[in-house]
Residue, then its C-alpha position, 0 to 999 in steps of 0.5 A: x826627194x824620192x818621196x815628193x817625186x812619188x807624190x808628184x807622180x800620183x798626183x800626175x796620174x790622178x788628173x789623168x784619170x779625172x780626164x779620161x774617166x770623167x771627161x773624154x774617154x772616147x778621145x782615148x778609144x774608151x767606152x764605159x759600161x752602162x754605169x759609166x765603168x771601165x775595166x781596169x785592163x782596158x783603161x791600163x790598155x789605153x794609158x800605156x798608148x799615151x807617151x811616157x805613160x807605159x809604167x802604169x800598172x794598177x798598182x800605181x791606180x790603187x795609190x791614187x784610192x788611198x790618196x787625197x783624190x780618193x773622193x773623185x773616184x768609184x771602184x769596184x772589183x775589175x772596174x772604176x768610174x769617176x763620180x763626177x763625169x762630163x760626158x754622157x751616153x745617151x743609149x735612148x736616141x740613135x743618131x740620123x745621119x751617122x757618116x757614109x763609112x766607119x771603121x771597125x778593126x776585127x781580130x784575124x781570127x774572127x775576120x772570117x765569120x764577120x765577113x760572113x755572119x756580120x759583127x754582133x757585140x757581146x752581151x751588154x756591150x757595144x761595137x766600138x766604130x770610129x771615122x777615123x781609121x787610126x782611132x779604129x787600127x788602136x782600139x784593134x790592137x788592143x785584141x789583136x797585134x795585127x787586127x784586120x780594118x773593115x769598113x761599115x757602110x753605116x749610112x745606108x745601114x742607118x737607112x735600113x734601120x741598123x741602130x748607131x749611137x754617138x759618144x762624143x767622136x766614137x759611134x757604137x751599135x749592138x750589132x752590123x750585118x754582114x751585107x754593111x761589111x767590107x774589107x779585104x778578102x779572107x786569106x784562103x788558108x783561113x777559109x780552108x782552116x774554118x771549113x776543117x773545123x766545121x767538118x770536125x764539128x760535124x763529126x764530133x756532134x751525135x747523130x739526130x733520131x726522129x724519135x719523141x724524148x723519151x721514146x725508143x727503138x724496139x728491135x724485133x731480133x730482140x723481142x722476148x715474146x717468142x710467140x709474137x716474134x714468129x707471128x709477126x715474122x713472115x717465113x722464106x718462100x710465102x709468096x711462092x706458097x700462095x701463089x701455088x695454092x691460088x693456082x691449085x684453087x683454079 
């Protein structure tokens, strides 16, 4: 009996993953990479939101490999993809008319220089954007057990040529300057934190010289051409001495 309640639960997790992987992984706050992978952590991530889902781990995945189902999936390293996959990301036609407000949930950490400098992706990655706030509070919490919600002011964006692309009830861009981010103000012991930390920055970086590479400073003291140090070297009182000798030519 154990052994066919175990078959019946890989079978379970088998057609789970068949639907978020090959079917909706936006209705899971999933985006796949561009050859329709995703990393394992984050897919454990987004199985244990589900209810009665949070005993997964990787490997009760690895079981479902080695079943019968094995033909229906891909995996490689720290990713897996579906073979067969209904949805598509189409990375070559931003969409017109993204709605007026999305939302993005940032790391408390990191609220600070969004608000400043804007969001940018890492590379070969995308920002993940909803237009609902509960979709964007979940993706968050997977960073961040209290995230900060932001607000992207994605139509005028679009308008000022921001790229935002659709994938199925997810938006994703490459980068939002700061200017199409709002949000709660930046708690002033943040800002007094990050302000500390640029100072030590500032410290701890060598001082800059004007000198070309590979050029260097000669310090006269140190020449050892004594005959040229004293040529070069005007003595005490030459003024007084010349201007006595101007008044004695006169």
């Amino acid at each position: 009996m154990g052994k066919r309640n175990q078959q019946i639960k890989v079978e379970n997790l088998s057609r789970f993953l068949l639907y978020i992987l090959a079917h909706r992984p936006d209705e899971f706050g999933l985006v796949p990479d561009r050859d329709g992978f995703v990393k394992y952590k984050e897919l454990l991530q987004a199985i244990h939101e589900e209810p009665g889902w949070s005993y997964v781990r990787q490997s009760h995945i690895n079981e479902v490999l080695l079943g019968k189902d094995r033909a229906l999936f891909q995996a490689e390293h720290n990713r897996i993809s579906a073979l067969e996959r209904k949805w598509r990301l189409d990375l070559g036609t931003p969409v017109k008319a993204p709605p007026g407000v999305l939302y993005i949930a940032v790391r408390r950490k990191a609220h600070p220089v969004v608000m400043e400098k804007g969001l940018k992706s890492h590379e070969g990655g995308f920002l993940v954007l909803s237009s609902a706030k509960n979709m964007a509070m979940k993706i968050g919490k997977r960073r961040d057990q209290k995230p900060v919600l932001l607000e992207v002011m994605a139509g005028t964006a679009e308008k000022q040529k921001i790229l935002f692309y659709v994938f199925g009830d997810l938006f994703i861009s490459p980068q939002i300057p700061a200017g199409f981010i709002s949000g709660p103000p930046v708690p002033k012991e943040d800002l007094e934190r990050r302000r500390d930390a640029e100072e030590r920055k500032d410290k701890a970086r060598p001082k800059q010289t004007d000198f070309a590479p590979g050029t260097f400073s000669l310090e006269i003291s140190r020449d050892p051409d004594l005959h040229r140090r004293a040529k070069g070297k005007k003595r005490k009182g030459w003024k007084e001495d010349a201007r006595k000798i101007r008044r004695g030519k006169r």
